[in-house]
N, C-alpha and C positions, 0 to 999 in steps of 0.2 A: 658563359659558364655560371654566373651570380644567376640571370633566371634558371638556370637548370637546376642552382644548389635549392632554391626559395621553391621550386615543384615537387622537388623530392622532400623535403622537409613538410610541404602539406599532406604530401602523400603519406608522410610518415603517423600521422596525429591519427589517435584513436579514431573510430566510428564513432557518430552523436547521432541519435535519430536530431535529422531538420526539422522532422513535423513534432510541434511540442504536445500535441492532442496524442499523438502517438507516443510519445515522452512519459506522457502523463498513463495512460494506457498498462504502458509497460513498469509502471513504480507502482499501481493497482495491484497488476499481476504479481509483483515481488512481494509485495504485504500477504498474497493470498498463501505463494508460496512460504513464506518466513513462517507463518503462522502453521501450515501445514507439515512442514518438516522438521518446525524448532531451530531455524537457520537464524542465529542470534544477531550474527555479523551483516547479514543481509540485512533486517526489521530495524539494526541499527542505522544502518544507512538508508532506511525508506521510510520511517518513522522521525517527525520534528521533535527535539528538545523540548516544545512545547505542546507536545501534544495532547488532546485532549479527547479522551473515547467514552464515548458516554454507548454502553449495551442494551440492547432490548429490553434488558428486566431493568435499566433505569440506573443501573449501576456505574459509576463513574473511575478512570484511570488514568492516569499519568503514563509516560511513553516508561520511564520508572518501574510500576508496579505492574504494569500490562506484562514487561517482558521477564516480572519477574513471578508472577504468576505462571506465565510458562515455562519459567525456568523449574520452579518447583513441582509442578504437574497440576498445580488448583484450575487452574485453563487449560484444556488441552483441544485443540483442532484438531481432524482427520479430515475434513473435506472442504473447500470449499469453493465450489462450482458458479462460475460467473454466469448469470443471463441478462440478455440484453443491456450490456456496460454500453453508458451512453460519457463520454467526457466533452466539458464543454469550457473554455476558456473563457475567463473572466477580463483577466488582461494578460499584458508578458510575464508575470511572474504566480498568477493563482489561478488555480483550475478547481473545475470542482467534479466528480464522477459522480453519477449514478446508477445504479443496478439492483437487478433483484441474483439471487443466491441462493442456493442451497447448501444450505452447511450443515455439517454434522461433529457437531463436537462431545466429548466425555464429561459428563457431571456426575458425582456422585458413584463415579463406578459405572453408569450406566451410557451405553450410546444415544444423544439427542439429539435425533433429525431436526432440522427446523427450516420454514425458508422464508428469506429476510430481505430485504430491503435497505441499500446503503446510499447512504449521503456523504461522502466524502472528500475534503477540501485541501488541497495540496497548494503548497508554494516553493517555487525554483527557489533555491539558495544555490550561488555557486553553480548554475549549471546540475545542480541535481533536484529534481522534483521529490518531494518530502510530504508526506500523511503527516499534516498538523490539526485534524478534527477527525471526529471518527461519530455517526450517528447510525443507527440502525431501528428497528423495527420488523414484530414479525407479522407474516402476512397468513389470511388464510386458509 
């Protein structure tokens, strides 16, 4: 009876992807999402307390001012399309992604395609993989 209560009780526990490359994968895609829908609650949990985004034009943000730029509309995403996300693990707790993108975001009133190039560095806290660097570049 005690093994049967200790099988149903694992069986009970959330789904965790095992594979942290696919971990890491899927906390990408919620950054792309968060940003694309304005999904605060998400970006809060896929974005590190220390994060540090440094954008294409060179311009620099805290996990702070990033989301709150969104909040306000001075950032706004409408797309942004993964090509070839490569994720490659560092060790148990830091990974790092890269890919190219096309995003299309609002500046100025106006829609800006662009396609970019991302370097970014996550680490597990807690069982959750976290965006604690954020570099990009655009490509030609």
């Amino acid at each position: 009876m005690k093994r049967l209560l200790i099988i149903f009780s694992l069986l009970a526990l959330p789904a965790f992807s095992a594979d942290p490359a696919q971990a890491v994968e899927e906390a990408e895609r919620g950054w792309a999402k968060g940003v694309t829908t304005n999904d605060f609650a998400l970006l809060g949990k896929v974005l590190g307390d220390d994060l540090s985004y440094t954008h294409s034009t060179g311009a620099l943000d805290t996990k702070a001012s990033y989301i709150d730029n969104l909040k306000t509309g001075k950032a706004r995403y409408l797309k942004v399309d993964h090509e070839d996300l490569k994720v490659r693990l560092l060790s148990k707790d830091t990974a790092i992604a890269i890919c190219r993108a096309a995003v299309v975001t609002i500046q100025n009133g106006k829609e800006n395609p662009a396609r970019l190039t991302f370097l970014h560095v996550f680490v597990n806290r807690h069982g959750q993989w976290q965006m604690v660097a954020h570099q990009s570049a655009r490509l030609p």
